[in-house]
C-alpha positions as a printed Julia matrix, in Angstrom:
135×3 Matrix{Float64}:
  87.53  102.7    80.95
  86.02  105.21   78.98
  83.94  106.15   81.87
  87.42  106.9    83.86
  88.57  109.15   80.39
  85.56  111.31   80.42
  85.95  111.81   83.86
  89.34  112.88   83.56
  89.26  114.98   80.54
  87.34  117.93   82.24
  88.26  117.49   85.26
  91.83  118.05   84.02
  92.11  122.29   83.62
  90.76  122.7    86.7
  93.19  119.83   88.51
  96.22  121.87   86.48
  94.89  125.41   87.09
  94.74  124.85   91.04
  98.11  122.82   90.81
  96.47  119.74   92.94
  94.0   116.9    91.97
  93.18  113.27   93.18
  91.73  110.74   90.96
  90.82  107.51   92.23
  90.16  104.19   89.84
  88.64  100.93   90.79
  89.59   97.94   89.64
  89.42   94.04   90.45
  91.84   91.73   92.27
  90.99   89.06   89.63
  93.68   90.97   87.18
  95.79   89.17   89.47
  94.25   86.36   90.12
  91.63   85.31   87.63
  89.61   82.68   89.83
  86.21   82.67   87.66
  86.18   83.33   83.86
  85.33   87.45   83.65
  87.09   87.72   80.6
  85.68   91.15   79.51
  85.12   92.29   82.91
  89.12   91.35   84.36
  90.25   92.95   80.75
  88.64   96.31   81.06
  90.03   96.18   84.82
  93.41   95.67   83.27
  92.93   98.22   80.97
  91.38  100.54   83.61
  95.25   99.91   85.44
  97.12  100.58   81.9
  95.12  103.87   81.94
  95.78  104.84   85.31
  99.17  104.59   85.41
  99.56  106.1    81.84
  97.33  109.26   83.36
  99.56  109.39   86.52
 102.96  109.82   84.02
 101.17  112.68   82.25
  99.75  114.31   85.24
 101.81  113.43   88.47
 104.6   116.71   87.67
 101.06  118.84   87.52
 100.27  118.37   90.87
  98.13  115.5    90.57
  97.49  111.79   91.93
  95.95  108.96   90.28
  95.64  105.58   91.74
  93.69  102.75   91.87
  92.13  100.84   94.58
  91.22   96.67   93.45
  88.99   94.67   95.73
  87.85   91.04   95.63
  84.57   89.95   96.59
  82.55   92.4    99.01
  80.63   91.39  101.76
  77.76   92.61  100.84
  76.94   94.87   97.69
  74.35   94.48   94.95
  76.66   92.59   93.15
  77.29   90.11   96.25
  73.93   90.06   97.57
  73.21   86.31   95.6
  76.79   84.65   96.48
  76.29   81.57   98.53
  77.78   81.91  102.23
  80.08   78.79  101.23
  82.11   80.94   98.81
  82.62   84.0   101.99
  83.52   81.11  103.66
  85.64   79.99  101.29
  87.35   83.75  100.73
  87.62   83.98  104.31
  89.84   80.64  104.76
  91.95   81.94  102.11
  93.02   85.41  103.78
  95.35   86.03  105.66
  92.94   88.49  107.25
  90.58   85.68  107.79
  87.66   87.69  106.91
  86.12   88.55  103.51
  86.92   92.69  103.09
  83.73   95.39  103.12
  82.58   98.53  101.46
  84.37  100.37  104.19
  87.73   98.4   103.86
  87.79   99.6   100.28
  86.63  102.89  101.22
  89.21  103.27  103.93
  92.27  102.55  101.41
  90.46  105.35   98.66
  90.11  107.65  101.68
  94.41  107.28  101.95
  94.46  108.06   98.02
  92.64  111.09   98.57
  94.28  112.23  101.46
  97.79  114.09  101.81
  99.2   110.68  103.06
  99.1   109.83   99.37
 101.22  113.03   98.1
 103.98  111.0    97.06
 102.14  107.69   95.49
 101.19  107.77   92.03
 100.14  105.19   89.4
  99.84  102.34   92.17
  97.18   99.32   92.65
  96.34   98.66   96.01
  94.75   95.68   96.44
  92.33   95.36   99.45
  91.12   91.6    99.47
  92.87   90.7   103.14
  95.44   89.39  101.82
  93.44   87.04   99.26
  96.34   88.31   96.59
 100.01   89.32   97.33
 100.68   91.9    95.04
């Protein structure tokens, strides 16, 4: 979280001087759904969602955007790269989508965030897991 706050804090004047700014947070379907036992990983997600939509309030009449975008488990990143192929399988039954979601997936949805699609949309948590989570 504090990552996301230094981040912001300069970024800020120039976001308010130009009247326009996009900020995009990252966050975890397992606030919602809290499969495996993360606890200080899914709390600083959930805080990382408190602060987003507190920093949308403040900012969205300046012009500005912030949103996060919550995956589950990526196939395949660094931080997937040792999961078993039972547990993709496993994801995979679960979706609706009946795959296990990418990199790209995620970056597709942060790609509508930053885009003018988005101009309306503030302080929201879009979950890209296929469907793993409603909600």
């Amino acid at each position: 979280m504090g990552g996301a706050l230094n981040c912001l804090q300069p970024l800020s004047p120039h976001f308010k001087a130009a009247g326009f700014g996009r900020v995009i947070t990252i966050g975890t379907n397992l606030v919602q759904n809290p499969v495996v036992p993360y606890h200080d990983y899914t709390a600083a997600k959930a805080a990382l969602l408190a602060f987003t939509r507190t920093a949308a309030k403040e900012l969205g009449p300046l012009g500005m955007t912030v949103n996060m975008v919550s995956g589950g488990l990526l196939r395949t990143t660094d931080a997937s790269a040792a999961t078993p192929e039972a547990v993709f399988d496993m994801i995979a039954a679960a979706t609706p989508l009946g795959r296990v979601t990418t990199p790209e997936d995620m970056a597709d949805a942060s790609l509508f965030f930053a885009s003018p699609w988005s101009r309306a949309v503030r302080g929201q948590n879009l979950i890209v897991d296929g469907g793993l989570v409603f909600g």
